[in-house]
C-alpha positions in Angstrom: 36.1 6.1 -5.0 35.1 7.5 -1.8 31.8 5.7 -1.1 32.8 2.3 -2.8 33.5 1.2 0.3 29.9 1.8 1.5 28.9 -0.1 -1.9 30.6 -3.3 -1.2 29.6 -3.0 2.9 26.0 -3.1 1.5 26.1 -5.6 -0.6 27.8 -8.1 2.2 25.2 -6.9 4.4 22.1 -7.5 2.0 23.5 -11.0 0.9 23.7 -11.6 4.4 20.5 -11.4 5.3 18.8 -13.3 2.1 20.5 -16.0 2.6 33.7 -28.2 -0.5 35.2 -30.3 -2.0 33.6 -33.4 -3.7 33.8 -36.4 -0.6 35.0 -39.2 -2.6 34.5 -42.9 -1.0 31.5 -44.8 -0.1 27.8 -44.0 -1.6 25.8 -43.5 1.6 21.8 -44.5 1.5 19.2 -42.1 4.1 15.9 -42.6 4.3 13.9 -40.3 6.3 17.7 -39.4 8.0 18.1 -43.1 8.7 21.2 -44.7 7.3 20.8 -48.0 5.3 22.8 -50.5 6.1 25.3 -52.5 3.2 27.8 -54.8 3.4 29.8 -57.1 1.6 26.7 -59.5 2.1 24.2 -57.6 0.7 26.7 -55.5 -1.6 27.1 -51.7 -1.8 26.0 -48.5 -4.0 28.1 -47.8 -7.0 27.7 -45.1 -9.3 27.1 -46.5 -13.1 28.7 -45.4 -16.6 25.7 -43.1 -17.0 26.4 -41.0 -13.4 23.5 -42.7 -11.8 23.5 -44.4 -8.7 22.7 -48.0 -8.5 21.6 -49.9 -5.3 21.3 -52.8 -3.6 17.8 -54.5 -4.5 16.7 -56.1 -1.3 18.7 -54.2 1.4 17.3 -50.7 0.1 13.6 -51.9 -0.6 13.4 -53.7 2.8 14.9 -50.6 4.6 11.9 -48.5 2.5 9.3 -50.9 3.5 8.9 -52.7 0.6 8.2 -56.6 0.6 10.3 -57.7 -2.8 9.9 -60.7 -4.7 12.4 -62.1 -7.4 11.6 -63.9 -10.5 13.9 -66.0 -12.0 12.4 -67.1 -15.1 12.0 -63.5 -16.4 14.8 -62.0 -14.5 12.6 -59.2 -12.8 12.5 -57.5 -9.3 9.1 -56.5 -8.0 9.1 -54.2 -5.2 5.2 -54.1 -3.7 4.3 -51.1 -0.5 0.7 -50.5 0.2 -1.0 -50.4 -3.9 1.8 -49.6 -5.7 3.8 -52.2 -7.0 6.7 -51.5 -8.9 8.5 -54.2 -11.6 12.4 -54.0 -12.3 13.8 -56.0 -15.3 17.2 -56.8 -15.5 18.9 -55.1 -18.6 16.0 -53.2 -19.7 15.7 -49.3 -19.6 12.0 -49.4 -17.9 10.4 -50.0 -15.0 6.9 -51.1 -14.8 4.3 -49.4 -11.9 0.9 -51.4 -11.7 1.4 -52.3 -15.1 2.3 -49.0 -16.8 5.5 -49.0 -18.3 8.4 -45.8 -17.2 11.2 -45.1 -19.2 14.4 -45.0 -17.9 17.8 -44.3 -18.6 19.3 -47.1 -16.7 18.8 -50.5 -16.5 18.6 -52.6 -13.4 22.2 -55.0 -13.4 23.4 -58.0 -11.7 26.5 -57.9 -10.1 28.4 -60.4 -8.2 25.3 -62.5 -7.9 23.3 -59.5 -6.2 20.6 -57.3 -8.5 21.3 -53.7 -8.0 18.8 -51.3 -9.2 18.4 -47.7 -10.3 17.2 -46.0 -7.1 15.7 -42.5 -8.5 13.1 -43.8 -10.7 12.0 -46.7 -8.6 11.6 -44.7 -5.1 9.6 -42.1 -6.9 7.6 -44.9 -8.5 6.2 -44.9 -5.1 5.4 -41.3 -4.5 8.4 -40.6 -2.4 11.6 -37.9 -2.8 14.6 -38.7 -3.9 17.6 -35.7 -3.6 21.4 -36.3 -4.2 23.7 -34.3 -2.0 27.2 -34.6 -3.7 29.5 -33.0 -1.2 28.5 -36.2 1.3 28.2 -38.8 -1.2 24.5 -39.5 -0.2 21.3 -40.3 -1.8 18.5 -38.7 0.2 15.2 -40.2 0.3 11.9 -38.6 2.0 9.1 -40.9 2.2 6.0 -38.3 3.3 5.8 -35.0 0.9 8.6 -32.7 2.4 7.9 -28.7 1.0 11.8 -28.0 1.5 11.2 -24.1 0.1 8.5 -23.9 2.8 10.5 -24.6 5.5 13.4 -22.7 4.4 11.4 -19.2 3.7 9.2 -20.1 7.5 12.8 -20.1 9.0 13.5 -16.7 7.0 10.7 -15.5 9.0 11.9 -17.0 12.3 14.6 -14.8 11.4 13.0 -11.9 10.5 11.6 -11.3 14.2 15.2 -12.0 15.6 16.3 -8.9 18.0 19.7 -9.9 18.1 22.0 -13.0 17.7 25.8 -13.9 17.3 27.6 -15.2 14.5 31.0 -17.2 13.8 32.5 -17.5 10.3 35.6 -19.5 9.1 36.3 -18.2 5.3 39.1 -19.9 3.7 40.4 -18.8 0.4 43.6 -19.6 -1.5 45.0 -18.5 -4.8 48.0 -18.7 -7.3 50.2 -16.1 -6.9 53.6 -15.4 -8.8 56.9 -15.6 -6.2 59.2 -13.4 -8.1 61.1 -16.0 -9.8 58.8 -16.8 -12.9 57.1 -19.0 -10.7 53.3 -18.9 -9.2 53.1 -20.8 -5.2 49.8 -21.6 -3.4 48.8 -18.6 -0.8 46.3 -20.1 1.7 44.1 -17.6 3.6 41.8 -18.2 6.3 39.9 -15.6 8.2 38.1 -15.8 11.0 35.2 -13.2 12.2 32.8 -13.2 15.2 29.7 -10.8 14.6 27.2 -9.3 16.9 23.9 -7.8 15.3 21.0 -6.0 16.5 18.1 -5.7 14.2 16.1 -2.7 15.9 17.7 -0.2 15.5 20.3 -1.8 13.5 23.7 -2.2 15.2 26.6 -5.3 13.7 30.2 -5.8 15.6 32.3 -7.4 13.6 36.0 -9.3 14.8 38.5 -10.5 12.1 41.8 -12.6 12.3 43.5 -13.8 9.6 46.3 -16.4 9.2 48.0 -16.9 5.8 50.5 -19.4 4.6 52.5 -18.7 1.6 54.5 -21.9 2.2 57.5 -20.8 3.9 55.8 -17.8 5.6 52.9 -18.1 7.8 51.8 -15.2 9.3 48.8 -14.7 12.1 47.1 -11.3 13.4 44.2 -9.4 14.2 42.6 -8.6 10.5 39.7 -5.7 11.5 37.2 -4.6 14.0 34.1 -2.9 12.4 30.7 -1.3 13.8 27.9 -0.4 11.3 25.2 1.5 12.9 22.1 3.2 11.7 19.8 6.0 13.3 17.1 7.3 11.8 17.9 8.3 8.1 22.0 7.9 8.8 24.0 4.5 8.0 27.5 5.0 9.7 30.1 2.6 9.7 33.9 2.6 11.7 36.4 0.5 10.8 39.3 0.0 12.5 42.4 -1.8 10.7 45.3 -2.9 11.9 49.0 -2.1 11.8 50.7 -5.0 11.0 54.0 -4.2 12.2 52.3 -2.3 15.9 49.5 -4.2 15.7 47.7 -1.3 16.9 44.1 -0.1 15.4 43.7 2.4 12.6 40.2 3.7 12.8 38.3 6.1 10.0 34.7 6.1 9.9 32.3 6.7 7.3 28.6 8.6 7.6 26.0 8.5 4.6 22.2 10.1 5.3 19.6 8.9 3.4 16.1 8.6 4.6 15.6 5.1 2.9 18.2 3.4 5.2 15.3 2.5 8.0 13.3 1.0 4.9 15.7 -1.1 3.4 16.9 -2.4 6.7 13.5 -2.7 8.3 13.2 -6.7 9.0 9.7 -6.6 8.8 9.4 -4.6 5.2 6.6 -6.7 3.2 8.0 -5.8 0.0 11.8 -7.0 0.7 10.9 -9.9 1.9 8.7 -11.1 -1.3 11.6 -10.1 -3.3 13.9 -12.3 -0.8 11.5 -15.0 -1.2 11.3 -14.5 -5.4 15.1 -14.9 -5.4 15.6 -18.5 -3.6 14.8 -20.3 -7.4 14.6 -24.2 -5.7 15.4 -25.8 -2.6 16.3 -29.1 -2.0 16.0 -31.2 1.6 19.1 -33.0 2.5 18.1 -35.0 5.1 18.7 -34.5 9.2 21.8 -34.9 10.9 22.7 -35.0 14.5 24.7 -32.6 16.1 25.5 -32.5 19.6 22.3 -32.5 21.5 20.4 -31.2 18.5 19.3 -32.4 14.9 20.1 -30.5 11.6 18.2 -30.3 8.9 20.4 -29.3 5.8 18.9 -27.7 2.9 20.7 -26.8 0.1 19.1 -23.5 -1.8 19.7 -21.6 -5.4 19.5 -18.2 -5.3 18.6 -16.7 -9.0 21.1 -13.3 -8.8 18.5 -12.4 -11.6 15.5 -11.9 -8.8 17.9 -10.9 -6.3 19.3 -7.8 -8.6 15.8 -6.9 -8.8 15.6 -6.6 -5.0 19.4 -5.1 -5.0 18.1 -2.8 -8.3 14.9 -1.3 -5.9 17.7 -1.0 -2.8 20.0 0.9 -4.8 17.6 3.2 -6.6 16.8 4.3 -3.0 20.4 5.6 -2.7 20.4 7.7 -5.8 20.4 11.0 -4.8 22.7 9.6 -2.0 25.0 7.8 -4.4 25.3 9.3 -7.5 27.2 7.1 -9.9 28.0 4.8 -7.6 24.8 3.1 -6.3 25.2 1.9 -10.8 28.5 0.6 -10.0 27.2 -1.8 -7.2 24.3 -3.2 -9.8 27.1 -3.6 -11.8 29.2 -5.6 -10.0 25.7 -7.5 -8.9 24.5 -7.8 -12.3 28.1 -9.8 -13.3 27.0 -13.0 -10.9 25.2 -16.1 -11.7 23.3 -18.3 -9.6 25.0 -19.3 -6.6 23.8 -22.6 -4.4 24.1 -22.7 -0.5 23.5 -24.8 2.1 21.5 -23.9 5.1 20.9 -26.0 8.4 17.9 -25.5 10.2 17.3 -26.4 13.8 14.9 -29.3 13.9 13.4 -28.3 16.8 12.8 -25.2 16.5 12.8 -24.3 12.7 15.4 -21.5 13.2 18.6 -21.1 11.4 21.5 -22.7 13.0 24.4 -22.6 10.4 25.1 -21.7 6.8 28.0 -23.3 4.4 28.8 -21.3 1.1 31.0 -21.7 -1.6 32.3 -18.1 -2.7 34.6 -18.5 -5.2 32.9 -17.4 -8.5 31.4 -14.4 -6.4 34.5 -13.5 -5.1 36.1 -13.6 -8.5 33.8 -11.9 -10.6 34.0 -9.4 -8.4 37.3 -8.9 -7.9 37.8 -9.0 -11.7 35.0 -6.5 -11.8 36.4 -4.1 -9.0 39.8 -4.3 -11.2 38.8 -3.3 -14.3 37.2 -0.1 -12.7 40.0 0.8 -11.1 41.6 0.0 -14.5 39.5 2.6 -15.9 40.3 5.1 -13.8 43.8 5.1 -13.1 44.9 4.3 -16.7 48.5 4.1 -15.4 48.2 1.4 -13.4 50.1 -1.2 -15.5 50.4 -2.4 -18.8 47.5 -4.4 -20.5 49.5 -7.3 -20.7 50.1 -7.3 -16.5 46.9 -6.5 -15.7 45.5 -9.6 -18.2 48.0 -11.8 -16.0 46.4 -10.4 -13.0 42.5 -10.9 -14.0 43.4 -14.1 -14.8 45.0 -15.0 -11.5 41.8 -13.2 -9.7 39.8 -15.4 -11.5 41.5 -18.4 -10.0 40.7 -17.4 -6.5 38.9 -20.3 -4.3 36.9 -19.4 -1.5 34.3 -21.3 1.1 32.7 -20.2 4.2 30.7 -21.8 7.5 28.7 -19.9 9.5 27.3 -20.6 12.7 24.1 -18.5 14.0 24.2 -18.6 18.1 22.4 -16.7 21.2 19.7 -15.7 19.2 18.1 -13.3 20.8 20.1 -13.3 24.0 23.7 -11.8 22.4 25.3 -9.3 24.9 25.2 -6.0 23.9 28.2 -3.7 22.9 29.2 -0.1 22.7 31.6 1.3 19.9 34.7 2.4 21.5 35.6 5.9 21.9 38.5 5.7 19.7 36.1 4.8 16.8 33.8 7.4 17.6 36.4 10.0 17.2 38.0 8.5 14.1 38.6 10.2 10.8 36.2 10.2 8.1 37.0 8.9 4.7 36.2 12.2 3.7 39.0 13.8 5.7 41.5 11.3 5.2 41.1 11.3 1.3 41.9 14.6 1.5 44.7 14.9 3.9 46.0 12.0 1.4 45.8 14.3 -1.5 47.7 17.1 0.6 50.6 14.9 1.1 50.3 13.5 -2.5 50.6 17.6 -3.5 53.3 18.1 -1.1 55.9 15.0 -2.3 55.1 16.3 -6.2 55.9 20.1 -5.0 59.3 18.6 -3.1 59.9 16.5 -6.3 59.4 19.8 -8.6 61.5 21.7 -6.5 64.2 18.9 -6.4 63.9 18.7 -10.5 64.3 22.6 -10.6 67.8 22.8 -8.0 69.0 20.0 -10.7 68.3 21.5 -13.9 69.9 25.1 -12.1 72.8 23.3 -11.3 
């Protein structure tokens, strides 16, 4: 078990550097990041029995430029910009563009004396994008050809060139968990972590707090401080964790030497970053939002776990020798995921990453389910198969989200790892000195068992 820690320190690090709840209320209308105005004059968006999203005739095709006519005699819409003009009957699953005919699977409707329309397939009548962001309730429209995967991978290699930068996370998780009485209760989790990284050589700081409510308990402390470090062929990392009754630091550090360390960290390695690129399957634009003094774009990307164990596969044959046995169990644990989504917000102005929103939950599940069973396997006595059932199940119920904010890029403040860290214990060490003790309490116990059966 002694390097699974290294395992699951690599694969954090490696999906960090590739890459809520549904908002229920009004249907929102952007185009080109410009909010269309409805009211109870010109009606409002509504979603229809077939989950698509119906819209306001005149108020959306005057706010995308359209001129619109209406006739009455054949109950049709016609929405006309530059030479396309685009025909809308009422109660009929088409739509007709310069006179050819587009199925659909919704049908224009009147409602309330207003003619409300199937956005999708009449916007892109005209050439334009039409994305749906779900967590803001928002139908996106891009009017000029927008290459969203272009402009996520050029910010990838914004970032590839970084030197340095700081990052804030908030991760909050909560689960089910059973309260001694036959019961389960809600524990909410939420951890905090400020990191500092260094790409050349590569250097990460890492601060955690947690707080955690368990309903009547809430609890708040300093989770971890952590420094990963390479040089040369050598990948060390210190963690200290701490003592939650002294609130002191506990430090044991861990070295590893491998000569492929400076390749698979190497920002500017050709062949990771093709494989980094292969693994983003689609990404979508979600329009521009203002923050502060800046603009957002939001992004939301798919990353296929199928191309990005092939680029976890090639890492983790590098560590063979290294690893033994363990560099399979972290393609194991990788090869257990699906395809996970993200969103990504890219400074407008200057194309570089500027925050990153994840939902974990099935990652974090799989794997803790996965990390179980192992541990299953190898310590056979570590409950019945009935417990351990009732405890997969609860780690599958595990919820989990996280923001993250990218800042000072290129102007973080450098750090050194504190004395105390470099002094620490390895893992090495402590797992023995932990099977010493374990040797000594079974000797005292024999010797207890023998004075007994004497007596």
């Amino acid at each position: 078990m002694k390097k699974k820690g290294f395992i699951l320190s690599l694969i954090v690090i490696l999906t960090m550097i590739t890459t809520v709840a549904f908002a229920e209320g009004e249907i929102i209308v952007k185009i080109d990041s410009v909010n269309v105005e409805f009211n109870e004059e010109v009606g409002a968006p509504f979603i229809d029995e077939n989950n698509r999203t119906l819209v306001p005739f005149r108020a959306a095709l005057e706010a995308f430029g359209a001129d619109i006519e209406w006739d009455a005699e054949s109950r049709t819409a016609k929405a006309i910009k530059e030479d396309i003009a685009v025909e809308i009957p009422v109660g009929e699953k088409y739509i007709v563009k310069n006179g050819e005919k587009i199925v659909s699977d919704t049908a224009a409707i009147i409602k309330d004396g207003r003619t409300y329309l199937p956005i999708r397939n009449v916007i892109e009548a005209f050439g334009s994008e039409v994305q749906w962001d779900s967590k803001l309730n928002t139908v996106v429209i891009t009017t000029e050809p927008f290459d969203a995967k272009a402009k996520v991978m050029n910010a990838y290699e914004n970032y590839y060139k970084w030197e340095n930068y700081d990052m804030y996370a908030l991760i909050n998780m909560s689960m089910a968990i059973p309260d001694g009485t036959g019961n389960m209760q809600q524990m909410n989790m939420q951890m905090d972590m400020d990191a500092t990284a260094f790409t050349n050589p590569m250097k990460m700081k890492v601060n955690a707090n947690m707080a955690m409510d368990l309903g009547i308990e809430k609890l708040e402390q300093p989770l971890m401080e952590m420094y990963v470090v390479t040089e040369d062929d050598k990948f060390t990392t210190y963690m200290g964790m701490t003592n939650m009754t002294s609130g002191e630091l506990t430090w044991v550090k861990q070295e590893l030497e491998d000569e492929n360390f400076a390749t698979l960290l190497d920002p500017n390695n050709e062949e990771m970053k093709a494989l980094n690129e292969k693994s983003i399957a689609n990404a979508r634009y979600l329009g521009t939002y203002a923050e502060g003094d800046r603009n957002l774009e939001k992004y939301e990307i798919t990353i296929s776990y199928e191309a990005f164990n092939e680029l976890m596969g090639q890492s983790m044959a590098m560590f063979k020798d290294t690893l033994g046995e363990d560099a399979q169990l972290g393609l194991d644990l990788l090869n257990s995921l699906g395809d996970v989504t993200c969103i990504l917000y890219l400074d407008e102005a200057t194309g570089e990453f500027a925050k990153q929103e994840m939902d974990m939950s099935s990652i974090i599940s799989t794997i803790m389910e996965e990390m179980m069973t192992m541990i299953v396997e190898e310590t056979p006595e570590a409950g019945t198969d009935a417990e351990l059932d009732a405890l997969i199940e609860m780690l599958k119920g595990i919820k989990m989200d996280m923001v993250a904010e990218y800042k000072n890029i290129n102007e973080a403040e450098d750090f050194e790892i504190p004395e105390e860290a470099l002094n620490a214990i390895t893992t090495e060490e402590l797992l023995e000195k932990a099977a010493e003790e374990a040797a000594e309490v079974e000797e005292t116990e024999e010797e207890v068992d023998s004075e007994e059966v004497s007596e």
